[in-house]
C-alpha positions as CSV (number, residue, x, y, z in Angstrom):
1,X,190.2,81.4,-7.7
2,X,188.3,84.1,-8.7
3,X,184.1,83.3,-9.7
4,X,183.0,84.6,-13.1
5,X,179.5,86.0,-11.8
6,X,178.3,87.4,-14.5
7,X,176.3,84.0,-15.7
8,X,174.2,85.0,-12.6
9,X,173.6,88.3,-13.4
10,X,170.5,89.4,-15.2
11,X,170.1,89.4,-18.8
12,X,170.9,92.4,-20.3
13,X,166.8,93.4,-21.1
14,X,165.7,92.7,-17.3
15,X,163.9,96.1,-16.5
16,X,165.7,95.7,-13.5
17,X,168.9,97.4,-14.7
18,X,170.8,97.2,-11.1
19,X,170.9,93.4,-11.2
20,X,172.7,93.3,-14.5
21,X,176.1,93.2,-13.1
22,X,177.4,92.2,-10.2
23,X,177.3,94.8,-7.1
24,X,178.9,95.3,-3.4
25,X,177.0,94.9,-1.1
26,X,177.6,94.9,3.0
27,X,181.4,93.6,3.0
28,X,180.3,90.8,-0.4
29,X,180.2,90.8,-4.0
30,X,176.5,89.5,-5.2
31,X,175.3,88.4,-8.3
32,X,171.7,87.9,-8.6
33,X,169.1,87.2,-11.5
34,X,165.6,86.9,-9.4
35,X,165.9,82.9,-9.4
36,X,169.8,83.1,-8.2
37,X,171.9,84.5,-5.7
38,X,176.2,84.1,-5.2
39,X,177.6,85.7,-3.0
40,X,182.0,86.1,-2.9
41,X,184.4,87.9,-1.5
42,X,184.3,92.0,-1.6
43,X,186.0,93.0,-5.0
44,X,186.4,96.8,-5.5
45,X,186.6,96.3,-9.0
46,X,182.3,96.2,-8.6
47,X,180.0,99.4,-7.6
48,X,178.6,99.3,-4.6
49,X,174.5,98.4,-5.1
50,X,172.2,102.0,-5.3
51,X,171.6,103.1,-2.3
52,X,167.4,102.7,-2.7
53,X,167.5,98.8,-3.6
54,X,170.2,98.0,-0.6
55,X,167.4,97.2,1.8
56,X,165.3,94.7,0.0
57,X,168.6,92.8,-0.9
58,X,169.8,93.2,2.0
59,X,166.6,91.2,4.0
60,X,166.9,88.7,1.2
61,X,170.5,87.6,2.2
62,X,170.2,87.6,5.6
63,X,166.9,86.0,5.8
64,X,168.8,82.9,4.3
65,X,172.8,83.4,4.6
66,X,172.3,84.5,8.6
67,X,172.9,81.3,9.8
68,X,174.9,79.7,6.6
69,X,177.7,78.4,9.5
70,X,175.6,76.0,10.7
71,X,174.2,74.5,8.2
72,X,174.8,70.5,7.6
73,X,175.7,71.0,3.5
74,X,175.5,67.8,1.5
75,X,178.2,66.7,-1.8
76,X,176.0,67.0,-5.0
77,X,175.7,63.8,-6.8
78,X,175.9,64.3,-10.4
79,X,172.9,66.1,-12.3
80,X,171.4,65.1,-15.4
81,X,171.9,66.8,-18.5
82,X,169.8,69.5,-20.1
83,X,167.2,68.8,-22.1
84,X,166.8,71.3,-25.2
85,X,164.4,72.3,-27.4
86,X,164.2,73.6,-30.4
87,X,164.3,77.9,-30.4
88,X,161.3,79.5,-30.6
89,X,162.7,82.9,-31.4
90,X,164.1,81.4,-34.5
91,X,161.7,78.1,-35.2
92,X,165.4,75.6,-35.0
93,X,167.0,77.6,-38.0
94,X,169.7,79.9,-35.4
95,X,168.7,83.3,-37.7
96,X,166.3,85.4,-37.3
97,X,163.0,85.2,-38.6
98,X,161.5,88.2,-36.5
99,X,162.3,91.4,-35.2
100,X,160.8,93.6,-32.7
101,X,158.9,96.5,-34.3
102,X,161.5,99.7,-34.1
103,X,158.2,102.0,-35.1
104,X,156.2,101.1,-32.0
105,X,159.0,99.5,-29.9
106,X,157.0,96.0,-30.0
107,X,153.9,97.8,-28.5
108,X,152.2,97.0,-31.4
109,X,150.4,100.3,-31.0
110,X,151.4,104.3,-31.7
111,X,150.2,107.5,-29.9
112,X,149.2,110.4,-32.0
113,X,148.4,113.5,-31.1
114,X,146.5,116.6,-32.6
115,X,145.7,120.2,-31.3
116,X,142.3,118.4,-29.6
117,X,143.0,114.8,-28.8
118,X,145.6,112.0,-28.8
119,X,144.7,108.6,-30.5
120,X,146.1,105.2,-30.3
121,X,146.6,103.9,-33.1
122,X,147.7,100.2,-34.4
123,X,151.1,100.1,-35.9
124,X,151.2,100.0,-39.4
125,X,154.5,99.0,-40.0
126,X,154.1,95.7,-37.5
127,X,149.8,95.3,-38.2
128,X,149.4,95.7,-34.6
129,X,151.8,92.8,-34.2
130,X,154.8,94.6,-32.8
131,X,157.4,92.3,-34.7
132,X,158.2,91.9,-38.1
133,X,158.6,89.2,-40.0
134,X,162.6,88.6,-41.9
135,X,163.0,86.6,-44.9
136,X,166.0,85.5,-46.2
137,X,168.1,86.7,-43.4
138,X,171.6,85.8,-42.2
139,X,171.3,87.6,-39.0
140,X,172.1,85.1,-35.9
141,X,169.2,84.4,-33.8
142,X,169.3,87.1,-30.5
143,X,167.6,83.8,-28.2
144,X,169.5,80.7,-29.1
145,X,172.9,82.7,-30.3
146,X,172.6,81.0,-33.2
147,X,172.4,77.2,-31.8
148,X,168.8,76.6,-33.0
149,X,168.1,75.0,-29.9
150,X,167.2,76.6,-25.6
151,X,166.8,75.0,-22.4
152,X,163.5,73.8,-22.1
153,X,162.4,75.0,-19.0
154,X,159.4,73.1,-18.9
155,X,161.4,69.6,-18.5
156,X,164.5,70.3,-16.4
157,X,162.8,70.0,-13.0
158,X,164.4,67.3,-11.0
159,X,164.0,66.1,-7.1
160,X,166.6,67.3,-4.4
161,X,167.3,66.9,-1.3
162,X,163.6,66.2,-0.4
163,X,162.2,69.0,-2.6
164,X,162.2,70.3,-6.2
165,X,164.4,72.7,-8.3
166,X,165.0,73.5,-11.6
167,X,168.0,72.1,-13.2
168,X,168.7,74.9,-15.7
169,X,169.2,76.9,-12.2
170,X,171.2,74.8,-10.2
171,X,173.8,72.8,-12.9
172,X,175.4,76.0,-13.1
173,X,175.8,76.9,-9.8
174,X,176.2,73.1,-8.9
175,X,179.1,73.2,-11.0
176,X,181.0,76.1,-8.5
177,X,184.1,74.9,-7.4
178,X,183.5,72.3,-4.4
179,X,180.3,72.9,-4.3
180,X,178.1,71.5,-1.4
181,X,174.1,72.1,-0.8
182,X,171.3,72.1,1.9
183,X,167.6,72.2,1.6
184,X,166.1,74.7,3.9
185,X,163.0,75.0,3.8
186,X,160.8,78.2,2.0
187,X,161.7,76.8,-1.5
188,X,165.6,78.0,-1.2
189,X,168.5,75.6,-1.8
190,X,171.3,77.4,-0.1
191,X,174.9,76.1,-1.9
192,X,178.7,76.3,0.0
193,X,181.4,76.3,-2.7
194,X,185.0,77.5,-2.5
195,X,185.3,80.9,-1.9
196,X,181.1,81.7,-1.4
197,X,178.0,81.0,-1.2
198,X,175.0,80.7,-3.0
199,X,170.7,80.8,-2.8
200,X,168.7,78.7,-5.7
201,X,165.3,79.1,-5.5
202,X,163.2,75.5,-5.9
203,X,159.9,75.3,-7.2
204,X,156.9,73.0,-6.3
């Protein structure tokens, strides 16, 4: 069964573009998103990871996959649903009531330059602002996809296996098929499912 990874990719605006989609990476497949880690099979249809951000990855796994065959894993038990609020992005309508500034590129401010000096300047398309309000839009809200509600991810934390994650984190991977965990210590759930394995981090 092949593992859709991209759900543990990072979004499409993380700055950090080589975590976007899922890379190869000594002999696996990885998806990771900063918070999560999976780790499958090697599937050539996926670039190997640039050569300058292989060693920090690369400590990262085998700090906490080294010994992943001796690890005692545990079943889940079922974990709670959500909890939503309402977006925002949007304020619970699911269409846009905002958009980034395309003048200053949400910086809110411009440089200009003359023959003597450059100046920064507030936007005056935004007021400084670097987003402008929409009225009477039918766009779809870019945050919620239009649902008018997010994960709250103020109220998902729940207790463990002795420590503390974030639900919004784990369901996902939780939901892997066959899935098994194991606290380890330094804040990292490490997760055996069919085919992989994964890293969630937890938080205090």
């Amino acid at each position: 069964m092949k593992i859709d990874l991209k759900p543990f990719c990072a979004d499409d605006d993380d700055p950090r573009y080589y975590l976007r989609t899922p890379f190869n990476l000594n002999g696996y497949t990885v998806a990771v998103d900063g918070h999560v880690c999976v780790r499958v099979g090697l599937d050539d249809s996926y670039n190997d990871l640039q050569e300058d951000k292989c060693e920090s990855i690369s400590n990262v796994l085998n700090k906490h996959f080294h010994d992943v065959e001796s690890i005692n894993f545990k079943p889940f038990k079922a974990l709670p649903d959500l909890v939503y609020c309402d977006c925002k992005a949007c304020a619970g309508t699911g269409f846009m009531i905002k958009r980034q500034c395309h003048e200053c590129d949400g910086e809110g401010e411009l440089t200009l330059s003359s023959s003597c000096n450059d100046y920064e300047v507030d936007c005056y398309s935004c007021s400084g602002k670097g987003e402008i309000t929409i009225k009477n839009t039918k766009e779809t809200c870019i945050e919620c996809n239009g649902s008018k509600q997010i994960v709250d991810h103020f109220k998902n934390t729940i207790e463990l296996g002795g420590s503390r994650v974030n639900n919004y984190l784990m369901k996902p991977v939780a939901e892997l098929p066959n899935a098994m965990y194991a606290y380890t210590g330094d804040m990292a759930y490490i997760v055996k499912f069919d085919g992989g394995h994964a890293i969630v981090m937890g938080t205090r």
